[in-house]
FIDRENKE-263880 format. One record per residue: chain; x, y, z of N, C-alpha, C in turn. Coordinates in nm, 3 decimals, decimal comma. Layout:
<rs>
kette: A; n.xx: X; n.yy: Y; n.zz: Z; ca.xx: X; ca.yy: Y; ca.zz: Z; c.xx: X; c.yy: Y; c.zz: Z;
...
</rs>
This chain:
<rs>
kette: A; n.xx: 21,392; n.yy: 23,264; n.zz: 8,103; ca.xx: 21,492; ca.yy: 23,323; ca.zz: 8,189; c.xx: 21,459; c.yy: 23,469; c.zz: 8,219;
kette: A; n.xx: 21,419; n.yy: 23,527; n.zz: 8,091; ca.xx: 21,381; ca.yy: 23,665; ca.zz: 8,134; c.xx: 21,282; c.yy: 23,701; c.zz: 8,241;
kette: A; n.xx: 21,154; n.yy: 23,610; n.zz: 8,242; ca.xx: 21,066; ca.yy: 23,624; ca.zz: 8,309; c.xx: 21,150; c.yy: 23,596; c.zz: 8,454;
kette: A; n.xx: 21,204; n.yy: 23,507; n.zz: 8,496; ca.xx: 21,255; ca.yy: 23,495; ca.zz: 8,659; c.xx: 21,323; c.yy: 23,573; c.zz: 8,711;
kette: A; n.xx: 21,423; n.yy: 23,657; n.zz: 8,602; ca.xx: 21,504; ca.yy: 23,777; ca.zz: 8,590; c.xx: 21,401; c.yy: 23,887; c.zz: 8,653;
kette: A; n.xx: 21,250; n.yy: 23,925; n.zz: 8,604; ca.xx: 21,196; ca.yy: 24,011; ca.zz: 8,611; c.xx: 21,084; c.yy: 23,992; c.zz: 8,721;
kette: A; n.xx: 21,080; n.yy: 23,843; n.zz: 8,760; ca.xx: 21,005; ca.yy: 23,832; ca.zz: 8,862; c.xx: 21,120; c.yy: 23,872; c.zz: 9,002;
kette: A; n.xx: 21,212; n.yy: 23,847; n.zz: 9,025; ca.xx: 21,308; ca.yy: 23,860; ca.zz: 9,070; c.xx: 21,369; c.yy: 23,982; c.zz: 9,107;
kette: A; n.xx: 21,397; n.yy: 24,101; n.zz: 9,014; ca.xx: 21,367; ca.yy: 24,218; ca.zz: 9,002; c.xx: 21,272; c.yy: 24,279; c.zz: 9,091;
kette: A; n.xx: 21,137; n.yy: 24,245; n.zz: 9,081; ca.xx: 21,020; ca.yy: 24,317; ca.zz: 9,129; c.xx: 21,001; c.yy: 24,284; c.zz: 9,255;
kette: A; n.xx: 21,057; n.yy: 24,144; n.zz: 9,334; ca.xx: 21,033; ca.yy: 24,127; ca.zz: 9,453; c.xx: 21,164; c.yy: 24,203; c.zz: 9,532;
kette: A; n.xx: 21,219; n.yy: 24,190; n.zz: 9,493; ca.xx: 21,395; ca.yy: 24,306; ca.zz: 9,553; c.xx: 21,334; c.yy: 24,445; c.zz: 9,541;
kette: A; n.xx: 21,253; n.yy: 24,501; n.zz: 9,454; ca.xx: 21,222; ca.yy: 24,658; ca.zz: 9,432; c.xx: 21,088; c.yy: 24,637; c.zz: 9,551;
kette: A; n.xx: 21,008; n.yy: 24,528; n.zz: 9,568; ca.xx: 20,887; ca.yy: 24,580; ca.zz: 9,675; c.xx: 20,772; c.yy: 24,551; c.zz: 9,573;
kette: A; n.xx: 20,797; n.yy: 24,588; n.zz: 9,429; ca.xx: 20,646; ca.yy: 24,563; ca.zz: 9,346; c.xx: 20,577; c.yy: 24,432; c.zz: 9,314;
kette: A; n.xx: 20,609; n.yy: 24,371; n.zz: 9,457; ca.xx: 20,463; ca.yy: 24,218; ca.zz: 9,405; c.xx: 20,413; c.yy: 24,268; c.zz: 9,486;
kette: A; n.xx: 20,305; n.yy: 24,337; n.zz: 9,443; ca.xx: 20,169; ca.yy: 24,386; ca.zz: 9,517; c.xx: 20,064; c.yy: 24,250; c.zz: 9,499;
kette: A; n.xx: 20,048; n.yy: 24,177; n.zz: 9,567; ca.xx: 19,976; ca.yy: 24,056; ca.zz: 9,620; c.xx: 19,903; c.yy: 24,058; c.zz: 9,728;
kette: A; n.xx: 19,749; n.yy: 24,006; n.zz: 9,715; ca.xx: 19,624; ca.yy: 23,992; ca.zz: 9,765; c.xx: 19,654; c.yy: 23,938; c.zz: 9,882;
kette: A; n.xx: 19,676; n.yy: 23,815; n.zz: 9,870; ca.xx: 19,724; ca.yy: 23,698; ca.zz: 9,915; c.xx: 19,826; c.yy: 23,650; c.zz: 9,991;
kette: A; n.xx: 19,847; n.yy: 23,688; n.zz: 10,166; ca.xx: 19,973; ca.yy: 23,672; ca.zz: 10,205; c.xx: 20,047; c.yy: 23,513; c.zz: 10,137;
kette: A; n.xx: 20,174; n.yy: 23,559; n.zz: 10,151; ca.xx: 20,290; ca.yy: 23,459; ca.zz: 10,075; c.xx: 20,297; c.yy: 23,354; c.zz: 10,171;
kette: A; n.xx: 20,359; n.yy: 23,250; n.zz: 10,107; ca.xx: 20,386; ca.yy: 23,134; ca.zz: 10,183; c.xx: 20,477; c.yy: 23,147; c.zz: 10,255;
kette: A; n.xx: 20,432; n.yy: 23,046; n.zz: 10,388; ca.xx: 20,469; ca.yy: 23,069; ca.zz: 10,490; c.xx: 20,394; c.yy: 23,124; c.zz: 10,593;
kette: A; n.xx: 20,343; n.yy: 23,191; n.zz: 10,564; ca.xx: 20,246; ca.yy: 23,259; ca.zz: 10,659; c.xx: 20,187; c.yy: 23,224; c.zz: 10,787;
kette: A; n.xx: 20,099; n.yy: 23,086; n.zz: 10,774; ca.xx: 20,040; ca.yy: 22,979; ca.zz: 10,802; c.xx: 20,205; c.yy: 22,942; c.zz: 10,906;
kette: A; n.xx: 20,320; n.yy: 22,874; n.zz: 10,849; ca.xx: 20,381; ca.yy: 22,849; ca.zz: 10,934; c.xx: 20,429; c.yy: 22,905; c.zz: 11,042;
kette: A; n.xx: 20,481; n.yy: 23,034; n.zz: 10,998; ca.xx: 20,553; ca.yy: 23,135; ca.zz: 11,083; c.xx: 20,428; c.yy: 23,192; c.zz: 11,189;
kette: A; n.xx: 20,321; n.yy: 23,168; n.zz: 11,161; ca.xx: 20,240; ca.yy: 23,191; ca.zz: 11,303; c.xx: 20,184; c.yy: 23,068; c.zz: 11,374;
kette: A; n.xx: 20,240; n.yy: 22,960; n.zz: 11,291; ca.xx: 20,227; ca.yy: 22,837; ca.zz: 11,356; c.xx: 20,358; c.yy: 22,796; c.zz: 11,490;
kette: A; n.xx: 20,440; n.yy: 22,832; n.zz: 11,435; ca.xx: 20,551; ca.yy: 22,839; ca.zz: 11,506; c.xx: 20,579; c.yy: 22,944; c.zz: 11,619;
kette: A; n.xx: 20,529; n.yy: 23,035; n.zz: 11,595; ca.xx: 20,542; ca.yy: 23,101; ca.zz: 11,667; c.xx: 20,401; c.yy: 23,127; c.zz: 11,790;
kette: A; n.xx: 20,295; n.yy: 23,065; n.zz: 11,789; ca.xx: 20,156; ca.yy: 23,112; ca.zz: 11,876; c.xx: 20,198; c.yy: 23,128; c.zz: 12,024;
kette: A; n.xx: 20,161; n.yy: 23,193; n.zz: 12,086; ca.xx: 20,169; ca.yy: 23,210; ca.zz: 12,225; c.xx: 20,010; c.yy: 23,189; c.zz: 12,256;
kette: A; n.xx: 20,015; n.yy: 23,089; n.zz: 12,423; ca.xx: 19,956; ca.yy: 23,097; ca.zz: 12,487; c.xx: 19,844; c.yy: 23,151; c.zz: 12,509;
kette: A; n.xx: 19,642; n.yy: 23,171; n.zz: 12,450; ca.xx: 19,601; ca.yy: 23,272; ca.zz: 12,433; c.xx: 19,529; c.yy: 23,373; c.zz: 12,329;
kette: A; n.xx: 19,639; n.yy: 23,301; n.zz: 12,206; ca.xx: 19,637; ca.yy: 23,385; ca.zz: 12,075; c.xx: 19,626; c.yy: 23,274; c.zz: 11,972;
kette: A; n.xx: 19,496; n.yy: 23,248; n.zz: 11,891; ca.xx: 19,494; ca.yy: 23,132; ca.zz: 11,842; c.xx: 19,583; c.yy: 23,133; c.zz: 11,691;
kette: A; n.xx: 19,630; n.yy: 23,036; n.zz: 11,627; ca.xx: 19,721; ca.yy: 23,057; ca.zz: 11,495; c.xx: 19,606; c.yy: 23,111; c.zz: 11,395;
kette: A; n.xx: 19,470; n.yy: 23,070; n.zz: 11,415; ca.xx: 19,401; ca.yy: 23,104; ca.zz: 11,273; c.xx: 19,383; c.yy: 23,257; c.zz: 11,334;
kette: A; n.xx: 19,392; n.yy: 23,339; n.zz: 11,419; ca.xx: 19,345; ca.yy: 23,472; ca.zz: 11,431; c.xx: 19,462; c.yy: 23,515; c.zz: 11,434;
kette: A; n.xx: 19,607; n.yy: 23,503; n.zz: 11,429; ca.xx: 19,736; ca.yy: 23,548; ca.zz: 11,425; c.xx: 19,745; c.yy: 23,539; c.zz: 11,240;
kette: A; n.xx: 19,723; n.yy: 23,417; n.zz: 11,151; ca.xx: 19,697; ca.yy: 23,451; ca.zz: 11,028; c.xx: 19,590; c.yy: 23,524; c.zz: 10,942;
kette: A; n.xx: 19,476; n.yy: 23,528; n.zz: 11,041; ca.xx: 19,376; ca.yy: 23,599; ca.zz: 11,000; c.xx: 19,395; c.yy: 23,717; c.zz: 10,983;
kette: A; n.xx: 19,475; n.yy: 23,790; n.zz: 11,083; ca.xx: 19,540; ca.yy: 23,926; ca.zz: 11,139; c.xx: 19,619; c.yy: 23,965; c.zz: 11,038;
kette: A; n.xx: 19,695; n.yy: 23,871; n.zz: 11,014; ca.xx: 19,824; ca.yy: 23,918; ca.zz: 10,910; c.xx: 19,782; c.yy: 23,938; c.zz: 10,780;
kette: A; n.xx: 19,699; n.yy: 23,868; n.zz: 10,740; ca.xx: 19,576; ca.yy: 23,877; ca.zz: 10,584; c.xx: 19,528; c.yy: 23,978; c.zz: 10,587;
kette: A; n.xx: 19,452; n.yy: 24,037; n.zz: 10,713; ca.xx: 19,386; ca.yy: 24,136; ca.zz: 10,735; c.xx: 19,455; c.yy: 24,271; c.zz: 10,718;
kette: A; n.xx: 19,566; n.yy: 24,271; n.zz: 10,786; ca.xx: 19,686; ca.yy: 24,383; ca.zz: 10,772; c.xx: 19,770; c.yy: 24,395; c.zz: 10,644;
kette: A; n.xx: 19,776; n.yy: 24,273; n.zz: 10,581; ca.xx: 19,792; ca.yy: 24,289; ca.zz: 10,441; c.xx: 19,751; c.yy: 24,389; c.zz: 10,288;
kette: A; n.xx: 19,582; n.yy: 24,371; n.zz: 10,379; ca.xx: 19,480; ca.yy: 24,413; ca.zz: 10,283; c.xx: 19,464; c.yy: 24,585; c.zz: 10,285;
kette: A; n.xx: 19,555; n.yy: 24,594; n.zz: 10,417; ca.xx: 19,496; ca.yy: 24,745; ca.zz: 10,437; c.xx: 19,611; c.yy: 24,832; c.zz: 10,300;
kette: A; n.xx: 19,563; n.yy: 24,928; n.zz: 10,269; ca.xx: 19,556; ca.yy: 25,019; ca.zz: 10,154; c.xx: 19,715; c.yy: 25,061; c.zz: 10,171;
kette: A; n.xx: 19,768; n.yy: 25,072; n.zz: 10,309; ca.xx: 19,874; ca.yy: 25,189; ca.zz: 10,328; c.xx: 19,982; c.yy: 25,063; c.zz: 10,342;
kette: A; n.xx: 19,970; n.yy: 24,959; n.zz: 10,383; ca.xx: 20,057; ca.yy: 24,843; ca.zz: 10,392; c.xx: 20,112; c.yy: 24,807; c.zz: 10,298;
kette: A; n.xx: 20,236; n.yy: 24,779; n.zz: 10,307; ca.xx: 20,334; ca.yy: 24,748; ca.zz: 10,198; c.xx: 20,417; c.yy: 24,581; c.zz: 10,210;
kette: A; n.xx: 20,409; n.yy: 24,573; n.zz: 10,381; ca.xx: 20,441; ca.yy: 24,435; ca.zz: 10,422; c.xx: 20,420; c.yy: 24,400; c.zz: 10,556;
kette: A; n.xx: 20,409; n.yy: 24,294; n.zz: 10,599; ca.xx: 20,373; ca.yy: 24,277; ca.zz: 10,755; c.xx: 20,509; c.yy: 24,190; c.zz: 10,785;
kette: A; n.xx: 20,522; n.yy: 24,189; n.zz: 10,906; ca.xx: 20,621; ca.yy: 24,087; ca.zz: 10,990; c.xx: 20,524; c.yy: 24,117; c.zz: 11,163;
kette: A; n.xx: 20,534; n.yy: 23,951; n.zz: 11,149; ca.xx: 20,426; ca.yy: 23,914; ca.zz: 11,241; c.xx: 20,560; c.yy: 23,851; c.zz: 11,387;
kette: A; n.xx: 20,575; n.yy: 23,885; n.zz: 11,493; ca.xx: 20,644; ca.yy: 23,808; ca.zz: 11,571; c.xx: 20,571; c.yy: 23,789; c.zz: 11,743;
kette: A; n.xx: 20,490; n.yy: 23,698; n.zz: 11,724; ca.xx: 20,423; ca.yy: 23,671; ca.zz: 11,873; c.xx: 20,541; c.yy: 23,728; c.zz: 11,956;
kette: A; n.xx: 20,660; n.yy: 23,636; n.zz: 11,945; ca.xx: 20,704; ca.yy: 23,607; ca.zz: 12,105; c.xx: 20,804; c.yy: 23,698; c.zz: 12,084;
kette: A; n.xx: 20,812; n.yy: 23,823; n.zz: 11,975; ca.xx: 20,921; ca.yy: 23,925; ca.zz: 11,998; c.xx: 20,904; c.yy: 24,072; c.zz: 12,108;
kette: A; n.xx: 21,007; n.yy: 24,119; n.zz: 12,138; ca.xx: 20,940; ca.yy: 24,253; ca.zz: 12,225; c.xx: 20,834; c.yy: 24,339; c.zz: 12,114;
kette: A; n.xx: 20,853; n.yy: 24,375; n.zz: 11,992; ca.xx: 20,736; ca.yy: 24,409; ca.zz: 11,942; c.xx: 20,679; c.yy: 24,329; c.zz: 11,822;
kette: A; n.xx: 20,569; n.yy: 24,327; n.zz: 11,858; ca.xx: 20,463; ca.yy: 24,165; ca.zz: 11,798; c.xx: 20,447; c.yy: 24,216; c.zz: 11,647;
kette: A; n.xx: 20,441; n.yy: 24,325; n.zz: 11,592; ca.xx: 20,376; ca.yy: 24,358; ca.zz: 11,477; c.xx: 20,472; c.yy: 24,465; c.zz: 11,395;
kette: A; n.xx: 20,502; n.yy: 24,456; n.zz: 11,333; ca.xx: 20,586; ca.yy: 24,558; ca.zz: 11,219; c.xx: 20,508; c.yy: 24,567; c.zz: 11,107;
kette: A; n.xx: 20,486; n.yy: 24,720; n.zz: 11,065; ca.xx: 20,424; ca.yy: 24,749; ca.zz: 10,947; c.xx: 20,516; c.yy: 24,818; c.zz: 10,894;
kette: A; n.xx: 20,543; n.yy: 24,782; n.zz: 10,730; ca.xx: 20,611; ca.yy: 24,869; ca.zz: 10,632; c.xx: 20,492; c.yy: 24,935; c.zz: 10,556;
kette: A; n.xx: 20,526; n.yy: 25,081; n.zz: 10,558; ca.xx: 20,482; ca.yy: 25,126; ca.zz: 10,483; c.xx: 20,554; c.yy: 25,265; c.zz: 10,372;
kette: A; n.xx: 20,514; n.yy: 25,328; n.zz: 10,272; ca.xx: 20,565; ca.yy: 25,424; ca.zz: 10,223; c.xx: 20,598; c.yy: 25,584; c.zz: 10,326;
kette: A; n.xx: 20,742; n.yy: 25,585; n.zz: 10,338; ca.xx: 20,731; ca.yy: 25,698; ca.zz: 10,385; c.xx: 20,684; c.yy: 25,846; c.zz: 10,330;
kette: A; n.xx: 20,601; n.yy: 25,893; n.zz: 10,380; ca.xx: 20,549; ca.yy: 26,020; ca.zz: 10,301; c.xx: 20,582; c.yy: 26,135; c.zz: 10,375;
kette: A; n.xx: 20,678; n.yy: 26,113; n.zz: 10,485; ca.xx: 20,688; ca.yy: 26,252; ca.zz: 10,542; c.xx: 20,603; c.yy: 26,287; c.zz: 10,660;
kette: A; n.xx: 20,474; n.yy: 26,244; n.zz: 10,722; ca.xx: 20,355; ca.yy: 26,221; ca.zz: 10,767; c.xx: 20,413; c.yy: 26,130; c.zz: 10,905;
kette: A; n.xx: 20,308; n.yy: 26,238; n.zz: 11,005; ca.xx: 20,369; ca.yy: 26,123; ca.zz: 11,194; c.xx: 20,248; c.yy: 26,012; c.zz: 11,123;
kette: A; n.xx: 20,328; n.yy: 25,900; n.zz: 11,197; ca.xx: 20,276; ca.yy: 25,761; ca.zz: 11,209; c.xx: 20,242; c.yy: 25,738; c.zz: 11,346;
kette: A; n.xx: 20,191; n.yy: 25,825; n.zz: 11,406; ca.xx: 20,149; ca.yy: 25,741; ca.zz: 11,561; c.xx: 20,026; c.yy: 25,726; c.zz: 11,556;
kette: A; n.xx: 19,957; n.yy: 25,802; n.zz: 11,498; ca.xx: 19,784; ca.yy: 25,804; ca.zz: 11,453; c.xx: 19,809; c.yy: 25,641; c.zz: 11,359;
kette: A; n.xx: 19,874; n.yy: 25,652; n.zz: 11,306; ca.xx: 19,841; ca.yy: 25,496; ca.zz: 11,218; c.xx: 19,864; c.yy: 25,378; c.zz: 11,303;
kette: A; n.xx: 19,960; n.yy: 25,367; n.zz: 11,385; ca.xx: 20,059; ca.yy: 25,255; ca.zz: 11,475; c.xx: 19,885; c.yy: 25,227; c.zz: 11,552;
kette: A; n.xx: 19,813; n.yy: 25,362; n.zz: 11,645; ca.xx: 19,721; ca.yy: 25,328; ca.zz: 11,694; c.xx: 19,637; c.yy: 25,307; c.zz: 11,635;
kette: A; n.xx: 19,563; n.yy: 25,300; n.zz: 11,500; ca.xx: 19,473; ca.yy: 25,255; ca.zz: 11,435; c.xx: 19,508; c.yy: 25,087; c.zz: 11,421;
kette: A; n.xx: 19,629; n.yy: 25,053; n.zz: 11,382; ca.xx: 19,642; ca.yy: 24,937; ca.zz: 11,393; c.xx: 19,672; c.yy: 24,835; c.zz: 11,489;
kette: A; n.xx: 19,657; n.yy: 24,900; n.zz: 11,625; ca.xx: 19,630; ca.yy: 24,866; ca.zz: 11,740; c.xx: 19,500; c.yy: 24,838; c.zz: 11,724;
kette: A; n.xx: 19,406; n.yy: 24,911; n.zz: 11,681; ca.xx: 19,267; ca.yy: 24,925; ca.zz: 11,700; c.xx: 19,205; c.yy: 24,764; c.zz: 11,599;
kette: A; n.xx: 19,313; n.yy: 24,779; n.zz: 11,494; ca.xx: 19,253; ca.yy: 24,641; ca.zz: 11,413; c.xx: 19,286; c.yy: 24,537; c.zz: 11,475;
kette: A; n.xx: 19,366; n.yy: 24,506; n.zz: 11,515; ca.xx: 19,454; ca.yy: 24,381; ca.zz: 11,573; c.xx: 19,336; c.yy: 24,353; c.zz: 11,716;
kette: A; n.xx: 19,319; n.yy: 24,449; n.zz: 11,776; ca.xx: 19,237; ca.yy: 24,444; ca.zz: 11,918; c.xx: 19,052; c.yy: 24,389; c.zz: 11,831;
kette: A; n.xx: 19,030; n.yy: 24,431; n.zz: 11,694; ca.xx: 18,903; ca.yy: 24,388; ca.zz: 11,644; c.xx: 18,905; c.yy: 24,253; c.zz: 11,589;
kette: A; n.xx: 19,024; n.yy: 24,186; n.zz: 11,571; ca.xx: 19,043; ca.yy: 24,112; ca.zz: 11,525; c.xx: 19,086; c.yy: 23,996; c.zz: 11,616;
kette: A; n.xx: 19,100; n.yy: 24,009; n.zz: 11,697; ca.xx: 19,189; ca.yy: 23,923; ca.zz: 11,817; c.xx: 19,288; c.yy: 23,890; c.zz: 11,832;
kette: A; n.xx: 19,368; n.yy: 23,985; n.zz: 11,769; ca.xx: 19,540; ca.yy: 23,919; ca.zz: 11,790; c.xx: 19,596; c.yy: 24,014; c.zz: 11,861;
kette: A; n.xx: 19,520; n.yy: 24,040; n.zz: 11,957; ca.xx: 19,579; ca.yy: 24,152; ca.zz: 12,058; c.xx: 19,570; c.yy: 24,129; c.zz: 12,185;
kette: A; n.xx: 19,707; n.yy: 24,135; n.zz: 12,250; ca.xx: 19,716; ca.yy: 24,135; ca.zz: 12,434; c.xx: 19,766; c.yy: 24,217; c.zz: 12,452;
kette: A; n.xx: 19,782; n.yy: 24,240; n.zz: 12,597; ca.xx: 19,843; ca.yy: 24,352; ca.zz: 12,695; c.xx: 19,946; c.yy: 24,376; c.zz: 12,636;
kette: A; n.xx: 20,039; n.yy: 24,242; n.zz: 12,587; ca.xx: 20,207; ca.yy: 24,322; ca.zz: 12,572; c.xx: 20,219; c.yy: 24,358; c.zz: 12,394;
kette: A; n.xx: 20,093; n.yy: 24,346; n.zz: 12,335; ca.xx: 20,143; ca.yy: 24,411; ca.zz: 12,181; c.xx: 20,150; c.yy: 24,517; c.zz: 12,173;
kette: A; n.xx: 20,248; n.yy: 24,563; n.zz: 12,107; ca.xx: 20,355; ca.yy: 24,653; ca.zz: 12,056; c.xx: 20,328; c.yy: 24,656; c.zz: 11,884;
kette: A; n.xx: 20,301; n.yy: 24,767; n.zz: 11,845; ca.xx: 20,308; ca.yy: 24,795; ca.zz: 11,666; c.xx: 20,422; c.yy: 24,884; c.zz: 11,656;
kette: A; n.xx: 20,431; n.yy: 24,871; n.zz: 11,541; ca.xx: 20,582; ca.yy: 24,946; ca.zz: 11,537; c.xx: 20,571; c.yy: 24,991; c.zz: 11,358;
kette: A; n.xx: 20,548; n.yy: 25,074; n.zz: 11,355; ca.xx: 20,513; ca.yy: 25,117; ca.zz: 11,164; c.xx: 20,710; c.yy: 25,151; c.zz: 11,119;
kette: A; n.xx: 20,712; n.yy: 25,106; n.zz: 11,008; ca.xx: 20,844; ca.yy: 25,129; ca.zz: 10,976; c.xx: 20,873; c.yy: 25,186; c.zz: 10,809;
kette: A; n.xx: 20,947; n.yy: 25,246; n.zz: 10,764; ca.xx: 20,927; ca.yy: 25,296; ca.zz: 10,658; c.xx: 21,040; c.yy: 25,152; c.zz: 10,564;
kette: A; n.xx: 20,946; n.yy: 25,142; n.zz: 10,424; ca.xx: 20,988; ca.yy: 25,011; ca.zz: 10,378; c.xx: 21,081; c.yy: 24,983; c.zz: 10,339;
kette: A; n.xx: 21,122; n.yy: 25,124; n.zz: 10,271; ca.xx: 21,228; ca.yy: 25,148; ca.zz: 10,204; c.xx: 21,393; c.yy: 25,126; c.zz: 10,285;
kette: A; n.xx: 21,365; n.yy: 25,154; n.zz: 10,390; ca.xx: 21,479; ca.yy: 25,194; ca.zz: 10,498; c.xx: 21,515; c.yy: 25,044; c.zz: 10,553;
kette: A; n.xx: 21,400; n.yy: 25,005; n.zz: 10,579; ca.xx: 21,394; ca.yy: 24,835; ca.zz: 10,633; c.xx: 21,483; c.yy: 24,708; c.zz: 10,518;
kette: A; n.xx: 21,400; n.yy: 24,789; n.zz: 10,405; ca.xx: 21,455; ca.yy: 24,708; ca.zz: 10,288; c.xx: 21,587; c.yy: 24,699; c.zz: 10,312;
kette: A; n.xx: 21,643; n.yy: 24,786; n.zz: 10,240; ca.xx: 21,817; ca.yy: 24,809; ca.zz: 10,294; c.xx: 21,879; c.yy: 24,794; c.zz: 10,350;
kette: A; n.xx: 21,856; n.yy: 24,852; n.zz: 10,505; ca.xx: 21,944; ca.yy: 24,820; ca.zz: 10,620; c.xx: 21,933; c.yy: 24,688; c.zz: 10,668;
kette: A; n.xx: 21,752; n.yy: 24,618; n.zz: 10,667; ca.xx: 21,702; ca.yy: 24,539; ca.zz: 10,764; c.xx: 21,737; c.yy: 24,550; c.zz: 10,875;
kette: A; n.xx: 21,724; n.yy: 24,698; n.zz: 10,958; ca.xx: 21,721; ca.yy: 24,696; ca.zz: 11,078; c.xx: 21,565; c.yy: 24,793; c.zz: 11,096;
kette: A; n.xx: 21,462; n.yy: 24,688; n.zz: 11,164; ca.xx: 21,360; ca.yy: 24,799; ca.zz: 11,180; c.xx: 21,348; c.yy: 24,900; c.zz: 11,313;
kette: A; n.xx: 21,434; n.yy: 24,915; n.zz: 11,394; ca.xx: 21,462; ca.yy: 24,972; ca.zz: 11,453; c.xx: 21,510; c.yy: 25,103; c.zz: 11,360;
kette: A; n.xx: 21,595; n.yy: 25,112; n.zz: 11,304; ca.xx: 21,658; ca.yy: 25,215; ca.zz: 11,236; c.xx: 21,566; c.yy: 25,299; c.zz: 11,134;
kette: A; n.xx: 21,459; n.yy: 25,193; n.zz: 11,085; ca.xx: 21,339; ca.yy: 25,211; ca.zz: 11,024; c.xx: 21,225; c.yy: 25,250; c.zz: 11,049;
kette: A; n.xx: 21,258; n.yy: 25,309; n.zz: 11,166; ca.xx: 21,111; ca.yy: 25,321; ca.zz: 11,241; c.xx: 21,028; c.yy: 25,463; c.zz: 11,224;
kette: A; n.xx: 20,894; n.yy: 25,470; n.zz: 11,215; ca.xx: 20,870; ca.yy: 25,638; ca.zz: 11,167; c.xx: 20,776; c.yy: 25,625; c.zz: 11,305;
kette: A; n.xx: 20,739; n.yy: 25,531; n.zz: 11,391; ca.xx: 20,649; ca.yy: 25,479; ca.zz: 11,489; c.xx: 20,656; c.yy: 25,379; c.zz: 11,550;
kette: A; n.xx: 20,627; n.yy: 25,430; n.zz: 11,712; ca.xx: 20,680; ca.yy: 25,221; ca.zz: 11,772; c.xx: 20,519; c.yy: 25,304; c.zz: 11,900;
kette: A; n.xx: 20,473; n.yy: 25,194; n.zz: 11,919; ca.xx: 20,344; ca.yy: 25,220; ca.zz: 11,993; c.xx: 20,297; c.yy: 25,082; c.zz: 12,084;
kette: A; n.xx: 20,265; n.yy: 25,124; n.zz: 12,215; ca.xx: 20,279; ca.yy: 25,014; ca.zz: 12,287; c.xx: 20,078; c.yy: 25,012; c.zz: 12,273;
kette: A; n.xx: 20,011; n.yy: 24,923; n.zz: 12,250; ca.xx: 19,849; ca.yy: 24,897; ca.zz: 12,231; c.xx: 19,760; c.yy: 24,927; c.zz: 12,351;
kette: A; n.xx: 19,844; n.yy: 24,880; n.zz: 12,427; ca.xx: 19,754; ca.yy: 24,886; ca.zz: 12,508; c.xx: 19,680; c.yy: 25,023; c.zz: 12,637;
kette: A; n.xx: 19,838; n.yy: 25,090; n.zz: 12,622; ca.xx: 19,793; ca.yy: 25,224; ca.zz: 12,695; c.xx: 19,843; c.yy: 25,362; c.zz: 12,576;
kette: A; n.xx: 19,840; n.yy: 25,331; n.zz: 12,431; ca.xx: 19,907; ca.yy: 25,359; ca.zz: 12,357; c.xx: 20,018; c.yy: 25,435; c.zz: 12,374;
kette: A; n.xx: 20,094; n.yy: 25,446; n.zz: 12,451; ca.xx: 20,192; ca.yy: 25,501; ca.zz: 12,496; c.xx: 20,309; c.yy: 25,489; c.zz: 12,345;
kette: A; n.xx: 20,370; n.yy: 25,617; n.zz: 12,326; ca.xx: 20,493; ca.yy: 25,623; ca.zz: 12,258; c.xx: 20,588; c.yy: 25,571; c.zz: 12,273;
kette: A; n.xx: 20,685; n.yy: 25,507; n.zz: 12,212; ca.xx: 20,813; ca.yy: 25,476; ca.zz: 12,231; c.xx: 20,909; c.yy: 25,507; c.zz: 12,117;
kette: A; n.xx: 20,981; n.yy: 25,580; n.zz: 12,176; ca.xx: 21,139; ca.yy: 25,584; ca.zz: 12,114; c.xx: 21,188; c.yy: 25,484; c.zz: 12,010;
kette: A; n.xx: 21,200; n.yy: 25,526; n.zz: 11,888; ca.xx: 21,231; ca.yy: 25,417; ca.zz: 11,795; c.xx: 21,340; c.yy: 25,403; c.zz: 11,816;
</rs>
């Protein structure tokens, strides 16, 4: 009991730091593929964005106005240099069209409210990287 108590614990605080995107993964970009964008390079993407150092969590949404949400630690630090770096991966990777949108969000804030709008430290449109108003 203790152990589920404490596994339980650590996923509510953010600390399952895991290699390995979680299940589901596979579905939720199965379900969701658009036209274009194949499911193994939409999960490939999300593995990939997983792995990066500053990432804390991904939310992947093809068919939302913005396709990509990154949580990460807020440090105080502009996130538009990062939003476009991860434009830059997504475009190396192939899970990138005209209308993706990254949107970096601080994790902590997301956690809580679950509004990533409200969470936002960066919203970046990919393709002409243009700013947007969180």
């Amino acid at each position: 009991m203790k152990q589920i108590a404490l596994a339980t614990c650590l996923v509510l605080l953010g600390c399952n730091d895991v290699a390995a995107p979680p299940a589901g993964v596979e579905k939720r970009a199965t379900d969701q593929a658009r036209p274009g964008l194949s499911i193994e390079r939409l999960v490939a993407a999300e593995a990939a964005l997983r792995a990066e150092p500053a990432v804390l969590d991904v939310l992947s949404r093809p068919h939302g106005a913005v396709k990509w949400q990154i949580a990460v630690a807020d440090d105080g630090s502009p996130r538009w240099g990062y939003a476009a770096y991860i434009c830059l991966r997504l475009r190396g990777l192939g899970a990138y069209d005209d209308q993706t949108d990254v949107r970096i969000v601080d994790a902590r804030q997301a956690r809580i409210s679950g509004d990533f709008r409200a969470a936002s430290l960066s919203h970046i449109r990919c393709r002409d990287e243009q700013r947007i108003d969180p």
